[in-house]
N, C-alpha and C positions, 0 to 999 in steps of 0.2 A: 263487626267483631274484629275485625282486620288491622281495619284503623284505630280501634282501641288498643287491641297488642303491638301495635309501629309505636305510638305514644306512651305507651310504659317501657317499651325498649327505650323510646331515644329519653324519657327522663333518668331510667339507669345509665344509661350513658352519664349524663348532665352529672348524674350521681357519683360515679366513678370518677370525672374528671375533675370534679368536686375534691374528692377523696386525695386523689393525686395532688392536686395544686398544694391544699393541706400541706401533705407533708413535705411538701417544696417548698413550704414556706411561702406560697404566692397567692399571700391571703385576698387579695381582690378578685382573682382569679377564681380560687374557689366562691367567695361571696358571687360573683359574679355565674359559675354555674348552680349555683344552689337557687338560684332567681331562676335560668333556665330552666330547671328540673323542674319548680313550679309551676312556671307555663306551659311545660309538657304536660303536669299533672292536670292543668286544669283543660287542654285538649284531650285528653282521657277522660275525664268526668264528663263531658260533651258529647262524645261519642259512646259513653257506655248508659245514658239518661238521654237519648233521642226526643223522647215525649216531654222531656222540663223544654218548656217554652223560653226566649228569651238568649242573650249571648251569653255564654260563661263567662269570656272574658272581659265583660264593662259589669259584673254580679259585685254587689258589695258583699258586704259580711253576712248578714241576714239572707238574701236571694240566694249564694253560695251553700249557706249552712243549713236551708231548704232540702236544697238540690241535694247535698249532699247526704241527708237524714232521709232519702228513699231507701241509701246503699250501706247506711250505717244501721238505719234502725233505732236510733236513740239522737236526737236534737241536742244533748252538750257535748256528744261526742264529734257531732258532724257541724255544732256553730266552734271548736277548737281545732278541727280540720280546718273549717273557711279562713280563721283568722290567720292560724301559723301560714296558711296558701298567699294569704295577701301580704305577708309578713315579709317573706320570703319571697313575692315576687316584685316589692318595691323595697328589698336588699340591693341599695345603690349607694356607696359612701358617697358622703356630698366632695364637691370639689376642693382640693386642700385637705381635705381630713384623711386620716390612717384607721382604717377596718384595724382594729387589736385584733390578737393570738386568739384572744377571750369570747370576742364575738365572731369570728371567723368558723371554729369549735362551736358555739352553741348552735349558730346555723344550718352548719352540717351535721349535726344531733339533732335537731330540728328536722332537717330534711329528708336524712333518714329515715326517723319513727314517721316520718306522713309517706315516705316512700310505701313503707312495709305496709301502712295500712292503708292507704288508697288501693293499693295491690292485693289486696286480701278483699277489701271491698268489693272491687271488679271483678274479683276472682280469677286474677292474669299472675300466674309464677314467672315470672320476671326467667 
């Protein structure tokens, strides 16, 4: 339980500094913690499903949205967790390219709403 609650703390963190970067305009920054946040999320889902066999972090979309339909209870709600999870943890502009205003904002409204509900999930108030 311990290590579930260190892992939704440091994704709000990721979250937070997410949020900052945002309005500093240092939109890779925040792309770049909203990927973090992810991989915190998905050491939380890890530690809070002991019993799902297998690594979280090599789970596609499918093993993912498994795993996570123990904690959701309903399979389209937890195979659109898996994917915004993967979405969001291979949020890396390629080299030369500019992350927009536009996608920068959807990321973190993205990351957000799977903050709150991974968290609800777990049943960990951040």
């Amino acid at each position: 339980m311990i290590r579930l609650v260190t892992f939704i703390k440091y994704a709000g963190i990721h979250l937070e500094e997410a949020r900052t970067a945002l309005q500093a305009e240092n939109l890779e920054k925040a792309a770049a913690s909203c990927s973090d946040m992810a991989v915190a999320l998905v050491k939380a889902l890890d530690s809070a499903l002991p019993y799902v066999t297998g690594d979280f972090m090599e789970m596609d979309e499918k093993g993912l949205g498994r795993a996570l339909s123990e904690l959701t209870g309903s399979l389209n709600a937890a195979r659109n967790m898996a994917r915004d999870i993967l979405e969001l943890r291979n949020l890396k502009p390629c080299s030369g390219c500019q992350l927009t205003r536009r996608e920068a904002e959807s990321a973190f409204l993205k990351a957000d709403r799977l903050f709150a509900s991974i968290s609800e999930c777990c049943a960990v108030r951040p």
